[in-house]
C-alpha positions as CSV (number, residue, x, y, z in Angstrom):
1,X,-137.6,3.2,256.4
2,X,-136.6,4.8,259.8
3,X,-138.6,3.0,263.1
4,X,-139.7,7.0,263.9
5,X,-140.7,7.7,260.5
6,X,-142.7,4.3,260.2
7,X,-144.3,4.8,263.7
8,X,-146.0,8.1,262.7
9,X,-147.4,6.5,259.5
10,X,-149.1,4.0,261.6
11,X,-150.5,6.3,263.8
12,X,-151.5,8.5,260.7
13,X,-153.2,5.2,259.3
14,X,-155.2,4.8,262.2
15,X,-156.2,8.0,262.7
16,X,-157.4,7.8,258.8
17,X,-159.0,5.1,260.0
18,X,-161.1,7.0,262.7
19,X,-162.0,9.4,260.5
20,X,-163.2,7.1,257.9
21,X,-165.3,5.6,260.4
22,X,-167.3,8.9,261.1
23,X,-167.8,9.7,257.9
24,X,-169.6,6.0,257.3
25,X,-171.8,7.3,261.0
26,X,-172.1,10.6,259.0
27,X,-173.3,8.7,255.9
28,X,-175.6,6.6,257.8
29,X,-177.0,10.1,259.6
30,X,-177.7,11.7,255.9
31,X,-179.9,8.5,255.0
32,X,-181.8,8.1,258.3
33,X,-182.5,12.0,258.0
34,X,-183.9,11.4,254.1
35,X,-186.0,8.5,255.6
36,X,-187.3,10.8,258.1
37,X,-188.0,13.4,255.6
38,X,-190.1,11.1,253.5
39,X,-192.3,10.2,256.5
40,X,-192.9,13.7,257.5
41,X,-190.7,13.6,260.8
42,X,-189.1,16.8,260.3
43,X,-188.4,17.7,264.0
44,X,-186.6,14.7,264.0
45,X,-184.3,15.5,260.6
46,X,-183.6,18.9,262.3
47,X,-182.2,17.4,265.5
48,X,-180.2,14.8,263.9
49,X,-178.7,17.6,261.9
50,X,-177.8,19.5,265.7
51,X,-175.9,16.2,266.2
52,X,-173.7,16.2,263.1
53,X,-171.7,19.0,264.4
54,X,-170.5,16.5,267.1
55,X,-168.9,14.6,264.2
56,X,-167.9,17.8,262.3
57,X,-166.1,18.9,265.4
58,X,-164.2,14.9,265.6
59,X,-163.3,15.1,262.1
60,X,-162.0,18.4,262.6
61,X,-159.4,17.5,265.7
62,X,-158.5,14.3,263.6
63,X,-157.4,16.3,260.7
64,X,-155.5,18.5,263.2
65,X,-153.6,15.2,264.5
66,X,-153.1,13.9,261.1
67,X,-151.9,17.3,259.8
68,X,-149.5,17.5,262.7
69,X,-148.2,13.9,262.3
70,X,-147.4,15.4,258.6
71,X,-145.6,18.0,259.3
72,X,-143.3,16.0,261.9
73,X,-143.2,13.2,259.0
74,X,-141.7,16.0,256.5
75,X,-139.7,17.6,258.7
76,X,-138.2,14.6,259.4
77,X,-137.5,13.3,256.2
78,X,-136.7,16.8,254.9
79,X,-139.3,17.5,252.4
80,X,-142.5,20.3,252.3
81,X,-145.6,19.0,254.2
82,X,-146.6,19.7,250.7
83,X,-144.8,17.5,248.9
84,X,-144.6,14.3,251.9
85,X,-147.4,12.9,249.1
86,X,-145.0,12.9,246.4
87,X,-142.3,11.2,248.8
88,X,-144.6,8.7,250.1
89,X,-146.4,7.4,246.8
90,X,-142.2,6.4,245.7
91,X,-142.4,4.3,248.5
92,X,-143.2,0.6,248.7
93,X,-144.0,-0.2,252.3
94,X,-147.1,-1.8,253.5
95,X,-148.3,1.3,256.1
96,X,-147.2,3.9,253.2
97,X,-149.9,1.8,251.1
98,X,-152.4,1.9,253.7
99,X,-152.4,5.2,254.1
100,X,-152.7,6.4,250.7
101,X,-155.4,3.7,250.0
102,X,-157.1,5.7,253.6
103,X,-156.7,9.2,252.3
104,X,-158.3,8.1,248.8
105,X,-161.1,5.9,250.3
106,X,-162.0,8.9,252.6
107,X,-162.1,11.7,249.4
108,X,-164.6,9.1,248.0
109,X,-166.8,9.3,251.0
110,X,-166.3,13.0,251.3
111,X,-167.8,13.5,247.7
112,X,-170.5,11.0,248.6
113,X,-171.7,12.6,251.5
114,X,-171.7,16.3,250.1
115,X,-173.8,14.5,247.6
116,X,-176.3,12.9,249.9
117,X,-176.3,16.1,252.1
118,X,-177.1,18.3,249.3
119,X,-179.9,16.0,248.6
120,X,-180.9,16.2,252.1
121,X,-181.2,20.1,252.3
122,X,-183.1,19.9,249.5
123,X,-185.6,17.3,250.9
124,X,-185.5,19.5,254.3
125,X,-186.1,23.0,252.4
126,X,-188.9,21.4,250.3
127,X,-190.7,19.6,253.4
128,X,-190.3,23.2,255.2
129,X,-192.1,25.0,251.9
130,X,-195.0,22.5,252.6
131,X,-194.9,23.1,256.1
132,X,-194.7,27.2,255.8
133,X,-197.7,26.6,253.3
134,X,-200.1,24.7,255.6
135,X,-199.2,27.2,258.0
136,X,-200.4,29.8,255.8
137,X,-203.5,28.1,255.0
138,X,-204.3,27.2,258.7
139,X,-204.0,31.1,259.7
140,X,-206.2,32.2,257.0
141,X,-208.8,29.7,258.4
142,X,-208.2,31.0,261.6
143,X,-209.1,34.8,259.9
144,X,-212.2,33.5,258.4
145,X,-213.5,31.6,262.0
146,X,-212.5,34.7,264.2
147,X,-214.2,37.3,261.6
148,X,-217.9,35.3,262.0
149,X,-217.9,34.9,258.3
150,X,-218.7,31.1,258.6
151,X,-221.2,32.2,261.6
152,X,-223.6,33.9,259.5
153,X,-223.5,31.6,256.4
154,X,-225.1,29.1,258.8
């Protein structure tokens, strides 16, 4: 394979790389947010969530640099960016390999972690019910103190 060709599949593979290092710090965000959940630290869950779009917003420019190192891989061998897999996977090379091992190690943690954040939002929405309900219960204390009910009872 060309030097050019095989120069942008490195750089692809390590950009997979990157990426499938933040989805392991995003995996590792979802489960200390459930533990904080199941201790009652919601102020804590809901900040930690504020600090996922950081890593939203790096996965985002890395597909941008690994959709653009696509295109310039297509163009170059003269195929549709959307048939470059198809090309590749008839290829033996070592950094072709890696690659598509990358790409199919990162939709397995992509499924995982919509998995463990829908859990999450479920934990969060349920911990927020209890919350909204002690709330409730609290102000209608508050009612019954401030309307001397309790006053002449005693």
């Amino acid at each position: 394979m060309r030097d050019d060709i095989l120069s942008l599949l490195e750089e692809e593979e390590r950009l997979l790389s990157e990426k499938k290092s933040l989805f392991d710090r995003f995996m590792l965000s979802e489960i200390e947010k459930i533990s904080c959940l199941n201790y009652g630290r919601i102020e804590k869950c809901l900040s930690m969530f504020d600090a996922d779009n950081d890593l939203i917003a790096e996965i985002d420019s890395l597909d941008f640099h690994i959709k653009k190192i696509e295109q310039q891989i297509a163009g170059t061998i003269g195929v549709k960016p959307s048939e470059i897999g198809k090309f590749l996977s008839a290829r033996k090379e070592t950094v072709i390999k890696k690659v598509c091992s990358s790409k199919r190690e990162i939709r397995v943690s992509a499924s995982e972690l919509a998995g463990m954040r829908e859990k999450t939002i479920g934990l969060l929405e349920s911990a927020l019910g209890k919350t909204a309900a002690e709330i409730d219960g609290l102000q209608s204390l508050r009612k019954i103190k401030s309307s001397g009910i309790l006053k002449k009872k005693l």
